[in-house]
C-alpha positions in Angstrom: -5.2 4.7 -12.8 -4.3 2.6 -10.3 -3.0 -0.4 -12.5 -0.8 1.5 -14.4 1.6 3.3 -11.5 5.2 2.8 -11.0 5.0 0.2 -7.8 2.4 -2.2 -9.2 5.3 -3.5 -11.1 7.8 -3.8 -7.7 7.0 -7.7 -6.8 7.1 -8.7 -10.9 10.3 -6.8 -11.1 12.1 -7.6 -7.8 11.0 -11.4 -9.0 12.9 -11.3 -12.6 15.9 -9.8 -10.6 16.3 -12.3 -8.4 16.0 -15.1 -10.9 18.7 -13.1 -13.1 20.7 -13.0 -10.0 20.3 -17.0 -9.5 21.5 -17.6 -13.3 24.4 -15.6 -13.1 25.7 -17.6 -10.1 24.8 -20.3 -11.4 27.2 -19.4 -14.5 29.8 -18.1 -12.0 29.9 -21.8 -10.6 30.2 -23.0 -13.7 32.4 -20.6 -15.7 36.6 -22.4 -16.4 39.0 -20.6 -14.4 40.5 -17.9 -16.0 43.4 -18.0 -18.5 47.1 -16.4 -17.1 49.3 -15.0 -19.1 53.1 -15.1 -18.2 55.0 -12.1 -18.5 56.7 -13.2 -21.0 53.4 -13.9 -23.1 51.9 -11.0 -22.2 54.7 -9.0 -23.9 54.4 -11.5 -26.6 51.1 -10.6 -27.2 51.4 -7.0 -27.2 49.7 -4.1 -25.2 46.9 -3.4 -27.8 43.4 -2.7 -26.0 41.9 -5.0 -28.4 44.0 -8.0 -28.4 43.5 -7.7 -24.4 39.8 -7.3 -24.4 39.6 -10.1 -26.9 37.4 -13.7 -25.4 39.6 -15.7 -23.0 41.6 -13.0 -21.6 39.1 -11.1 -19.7 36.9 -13.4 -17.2 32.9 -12.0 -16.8 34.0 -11.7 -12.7 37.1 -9.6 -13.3 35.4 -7.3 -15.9 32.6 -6.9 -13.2 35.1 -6.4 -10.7 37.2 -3.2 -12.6 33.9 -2.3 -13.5 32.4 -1.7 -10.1 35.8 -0.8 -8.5 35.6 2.1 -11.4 32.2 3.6 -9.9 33.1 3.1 -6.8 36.4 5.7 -6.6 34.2 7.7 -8.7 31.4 7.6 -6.0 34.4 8.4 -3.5 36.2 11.0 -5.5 33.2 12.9 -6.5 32.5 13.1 -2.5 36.1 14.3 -1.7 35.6 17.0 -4.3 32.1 18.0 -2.8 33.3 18.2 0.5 36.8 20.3 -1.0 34.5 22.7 -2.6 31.5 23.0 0.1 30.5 26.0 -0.9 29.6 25.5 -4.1 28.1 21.9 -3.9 25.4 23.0 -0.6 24.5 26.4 -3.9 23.9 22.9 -6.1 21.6 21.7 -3.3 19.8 24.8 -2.8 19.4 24.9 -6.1 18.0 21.6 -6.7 15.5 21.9 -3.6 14.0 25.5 -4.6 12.5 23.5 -7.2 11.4 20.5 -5.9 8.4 20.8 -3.8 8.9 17.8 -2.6 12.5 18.0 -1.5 11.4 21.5 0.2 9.0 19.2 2.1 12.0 16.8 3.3 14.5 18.9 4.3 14.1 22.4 5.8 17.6 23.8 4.9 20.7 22.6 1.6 22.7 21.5 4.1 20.9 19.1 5.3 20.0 17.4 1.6 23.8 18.0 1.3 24.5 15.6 4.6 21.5 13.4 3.9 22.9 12.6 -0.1 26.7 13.0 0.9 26.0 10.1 3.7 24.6 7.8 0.9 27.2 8.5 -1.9 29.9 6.8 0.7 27.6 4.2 1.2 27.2 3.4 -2.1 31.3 4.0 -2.8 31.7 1.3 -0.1 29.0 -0.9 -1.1 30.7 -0.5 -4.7 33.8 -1.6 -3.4 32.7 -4.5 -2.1 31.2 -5.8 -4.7 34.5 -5.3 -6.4 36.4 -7.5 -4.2 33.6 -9.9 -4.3 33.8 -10.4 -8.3 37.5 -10.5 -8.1 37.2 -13.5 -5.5 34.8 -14.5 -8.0 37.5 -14.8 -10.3 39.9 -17.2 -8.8 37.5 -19.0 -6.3 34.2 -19.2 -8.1 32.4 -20.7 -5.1 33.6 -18.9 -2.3 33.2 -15.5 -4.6 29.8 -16.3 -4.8 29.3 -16.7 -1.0 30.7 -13.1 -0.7 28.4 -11.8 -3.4 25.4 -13.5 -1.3 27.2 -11.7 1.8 27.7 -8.4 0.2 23.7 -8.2 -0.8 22.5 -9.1 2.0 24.5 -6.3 4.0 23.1 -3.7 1.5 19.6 -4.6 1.9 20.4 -4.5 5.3 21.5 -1.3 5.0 18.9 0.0 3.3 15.6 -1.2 4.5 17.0 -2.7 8.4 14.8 0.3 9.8 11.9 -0.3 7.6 10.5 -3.2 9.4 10.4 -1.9 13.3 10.3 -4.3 16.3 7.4 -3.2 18.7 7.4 -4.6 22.5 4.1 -6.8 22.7 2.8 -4.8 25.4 2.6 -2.1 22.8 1.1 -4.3 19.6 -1.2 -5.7 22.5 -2.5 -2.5 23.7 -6.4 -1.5 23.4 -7.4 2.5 23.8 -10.3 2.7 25.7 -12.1 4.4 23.0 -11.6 1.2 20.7 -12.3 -0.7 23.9 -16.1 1.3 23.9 -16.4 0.1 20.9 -15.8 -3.5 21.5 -18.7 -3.5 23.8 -21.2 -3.7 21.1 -21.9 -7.2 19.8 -23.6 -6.3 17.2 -22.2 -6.5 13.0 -21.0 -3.0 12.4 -18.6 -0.5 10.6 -16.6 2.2 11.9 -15.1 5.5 10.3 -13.2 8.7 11.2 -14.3 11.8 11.0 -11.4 14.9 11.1 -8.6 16.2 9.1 -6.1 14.5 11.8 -5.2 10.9 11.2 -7.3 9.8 14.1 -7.4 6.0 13.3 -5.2 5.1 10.3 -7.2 2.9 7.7 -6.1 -0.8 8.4 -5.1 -0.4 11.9 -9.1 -1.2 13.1 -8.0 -5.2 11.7 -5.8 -4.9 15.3 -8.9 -4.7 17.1 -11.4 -6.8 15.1 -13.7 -3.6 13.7 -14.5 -3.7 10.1 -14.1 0.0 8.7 -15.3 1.7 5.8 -11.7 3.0 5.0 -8.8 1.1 3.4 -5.2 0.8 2.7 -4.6 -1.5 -0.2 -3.0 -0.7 -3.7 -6.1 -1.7 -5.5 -9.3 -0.1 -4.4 -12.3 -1.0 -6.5 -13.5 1.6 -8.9 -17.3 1.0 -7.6 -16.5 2.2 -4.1 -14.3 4.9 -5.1 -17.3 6.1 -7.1 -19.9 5.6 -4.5 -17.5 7.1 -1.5 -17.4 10.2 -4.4 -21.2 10.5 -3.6 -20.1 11.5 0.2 -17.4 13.6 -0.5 -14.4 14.0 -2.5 -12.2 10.6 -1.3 -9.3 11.7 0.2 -5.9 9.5 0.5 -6.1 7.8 -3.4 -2.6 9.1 -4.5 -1.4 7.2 -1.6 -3.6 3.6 -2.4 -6.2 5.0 0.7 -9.3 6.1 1.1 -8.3 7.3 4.8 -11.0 9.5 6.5 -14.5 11.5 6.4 -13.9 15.3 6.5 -17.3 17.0 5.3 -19.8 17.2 7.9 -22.4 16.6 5.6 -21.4 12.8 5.1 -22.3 12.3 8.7 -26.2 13.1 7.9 -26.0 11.1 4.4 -28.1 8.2 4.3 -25.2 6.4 1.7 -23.0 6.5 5.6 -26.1 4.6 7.2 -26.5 1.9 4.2 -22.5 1.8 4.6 -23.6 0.4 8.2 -21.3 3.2 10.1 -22.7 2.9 13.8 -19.4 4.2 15.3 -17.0 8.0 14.4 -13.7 8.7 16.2 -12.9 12.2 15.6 -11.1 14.7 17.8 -13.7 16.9 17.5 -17.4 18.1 19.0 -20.1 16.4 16.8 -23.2 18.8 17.4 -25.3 16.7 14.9 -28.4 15.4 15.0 -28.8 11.2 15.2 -25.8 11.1 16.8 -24.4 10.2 20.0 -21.5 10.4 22.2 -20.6 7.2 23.5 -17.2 7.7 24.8 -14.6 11.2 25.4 -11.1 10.7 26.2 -7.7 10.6 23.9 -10.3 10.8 21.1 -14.2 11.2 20.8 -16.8 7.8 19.6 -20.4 8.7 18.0 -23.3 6.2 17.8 -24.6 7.0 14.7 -28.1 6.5 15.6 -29.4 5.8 12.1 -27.2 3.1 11.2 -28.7 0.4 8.7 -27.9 -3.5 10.1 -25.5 -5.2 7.8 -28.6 -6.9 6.2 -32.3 -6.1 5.8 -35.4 -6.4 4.2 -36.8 -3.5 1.7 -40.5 -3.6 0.3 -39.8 -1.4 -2.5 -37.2 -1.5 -5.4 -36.4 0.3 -8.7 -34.9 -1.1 -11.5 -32.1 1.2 -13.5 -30.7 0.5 -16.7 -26.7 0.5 -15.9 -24.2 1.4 -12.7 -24.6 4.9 -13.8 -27.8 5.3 -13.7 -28.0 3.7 -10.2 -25.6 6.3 -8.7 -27.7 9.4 -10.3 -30.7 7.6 -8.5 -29.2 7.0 -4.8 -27.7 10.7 -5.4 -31.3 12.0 -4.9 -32.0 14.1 -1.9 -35.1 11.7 -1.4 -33.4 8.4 -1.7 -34.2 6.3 1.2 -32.1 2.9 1.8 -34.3 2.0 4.6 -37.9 1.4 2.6 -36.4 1.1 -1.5 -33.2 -0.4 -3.1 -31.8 0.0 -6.3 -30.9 -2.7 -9.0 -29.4 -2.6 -12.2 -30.6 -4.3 -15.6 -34.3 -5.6 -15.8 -35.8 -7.3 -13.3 -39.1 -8.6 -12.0 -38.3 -7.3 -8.3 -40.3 -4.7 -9.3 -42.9 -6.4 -8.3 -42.2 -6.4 -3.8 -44.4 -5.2 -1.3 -44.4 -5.6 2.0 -42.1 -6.1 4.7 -40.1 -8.3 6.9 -36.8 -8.7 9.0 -33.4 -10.3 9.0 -30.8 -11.6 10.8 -27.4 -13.0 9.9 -26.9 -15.8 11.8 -23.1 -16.7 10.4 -20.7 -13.8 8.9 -17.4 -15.3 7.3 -15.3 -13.8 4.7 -16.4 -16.4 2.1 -20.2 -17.1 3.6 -23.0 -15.5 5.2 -26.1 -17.0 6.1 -29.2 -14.3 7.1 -32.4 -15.8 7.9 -35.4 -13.8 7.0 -38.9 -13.2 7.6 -41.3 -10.9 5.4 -45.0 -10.5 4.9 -45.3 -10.1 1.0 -42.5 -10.3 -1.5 -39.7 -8.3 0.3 -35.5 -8.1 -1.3 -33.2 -8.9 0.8 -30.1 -6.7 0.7 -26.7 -7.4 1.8 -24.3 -3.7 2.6 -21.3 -5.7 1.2 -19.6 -4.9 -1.9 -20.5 -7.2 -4.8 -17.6 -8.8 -6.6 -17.7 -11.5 -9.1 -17.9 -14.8 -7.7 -20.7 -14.5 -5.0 -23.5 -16.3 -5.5 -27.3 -16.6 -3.6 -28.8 -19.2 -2.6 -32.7 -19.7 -1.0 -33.1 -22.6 1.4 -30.0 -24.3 0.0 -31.5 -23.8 -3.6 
């Protein structure tokens, strides 16, 4: 379940933090400058833990400040020892990566999970370290402590996620392949796919170039489409918030992939199938799929189901054809068509399309975009 993972609570989270983070400056600003003690007092008072601890004699920035200072020569220590007794800590690592399949997948050999942890519990002693000095700044100069706390989170995100975000040339983000230039050529309303176990054209990347694609990268794919894409083939990709290729020959001769309006496949591979055609060979292969439904058209024939279920069962059947009957769910008197007719959309916008139609006979119109709650019809304005 897609609405109940880990990340889908990154942005809510990452938000509280930050306005945690604003109030406990804000309290730093506003927080007295701490109490001294004289030498004299201090003996006065005695050495007892408690009496030392007790409110006024320990500021929140210079409790903060011992506090992260403490992890941080732990951090450093616990590297010094690692590296003092090698042997041992890399029979750790290859312990801990014999069983984690994932880790096995990362790093080929202990030492290098070794290097690549050891590298990060410095940085994090450092960053530790730091922060200590910031907090004690904190303590005696509220505002300019502050500043350096800014300073000192700033560099660690730096640190950790500079890389994340590349910088491309724009030669490079400007670039068209001349199989996606092939493409381009038709001006027609169209989708495209892959169709291989390689990553041929990662899901999202076609919104470079313009082409609307069957695929997807998003974190919250509609349960609808998953189900219907299920009717192809097994959707690959989910675990990773994608639906991110066609691999079953079989969903190239589906009619579901011509109501999906797929005129165009890049694969790396030979497609010896019938109704379709090469178009273009080069770094990759593009198929015309032959058979290709427009975006909208007119059916003369429709059956009404009771539920969503019922209407996947029905387009599951070998002798389901998009092109002459549609399906729709709950009662209806659309029943009732016969004839036929054409249509043609003569705007396409994210939030409007206008087709106009002709039919002989009561016809349906249908529409290959996924329904969602808000869209609504409308006949000659009405």
């Amino acid at each position: 379940d897609q609405l109940h993972t880990p990340f889908r609570w990154v942005y809510p989270a990452s938000f509280c933090l930050a306005v945690l983070a604003a109030l406990g400056a804000e309290t730093l600003l506003r927080s007295p400058a701490p109490h001294a003690l004289t030498p004299g007092a201090a003996l006065d008072y005695g050495l007892s833990p408690r009496r030392w601890l007790a409110p006024g004699r320990w500021s929140a920035p210079l409790f903060l400040a011992l506090l992260c200072a403490g992890s941080a020569a732990s951090a450093l220590v616990a590297l010094g020892v690692s590296r003092l007794a090698l042997g041992p800590s890399l029979a750790a690592a290859s312990w801990l990566r014999e069983r984690s399949t994932s880790l096995r997948l990362a790093f080929p050999t202990a030492e290098m999970l070794y290097s690549y942890e050891a590298a990060r519990l410095a940085a994090l002693g450092l960053m530790l370290g730091l922060t200590a000095a910031a907090f004690a700044l904190t303590a005696r100069r509220p505002r300019l402590g502050v500043s350096a706390l800014a300073f000192v989170t700033a560099l660690d995100l730096l640190i950790a996620f500079g890389g994340f975000n590349t910088a491309s040339p724009e030669r490079l983000v400007e670039f068209v392949p001349p199989a996606i230039a092939a493409i381009r050529q038709d001006p027609t309303l169209f989708r495209i796919s892959s169709f291989n176990f390689e990553d041929t054209l990662r899901p999202n990347t076609n919104m470079l170039f313009g082409l609307a694609d069957i695929r997807g990268y998003d974190t919250v794919i509609l349960k609808p489409y998953v189900a219907y894409w299920s009717l192809l083939e097994e959707p690959s990709g989910l675990l990773y918030s994608m639906i991110n290729k066609l691999t079953d020959p079989r969903s190239l001769q589906s009619p579901l992939l011509d109501l999906l309006g797929v005129k165009y496949v890049l694969t790396t591979q030979h497609l010896g199938l019938p109704g379709w055609t090469e178009v273009y060979r080069g770094e990759v292969n593009v198929y015309r799929n032959e058979r290709a439904l427009p975006r909208a058209f007119v059916v003369g024939q429709v059956v009404t189901v009771p539920d969503a279920e019922a209407a996947r069962q029905r387009i599951a059947q070998p002798d389901f054809d998009p092109r002459s009957v549609a399906i729709v769910e709950g009662p209806s008197e659309l029943e009732r068509t016969s004839g036929s007719g054409s249509a043609t959309i003569a705007r396409y916008e994210p939030n409007r399309v206008e087709i106009v139609t002709r039919s002989e006979g009561n016809t349906l119109l249908v529409l290959s975009d996924t329904f969602f709650p808000g869209w609504r019809a409308f006949l000659d304005g009405q």
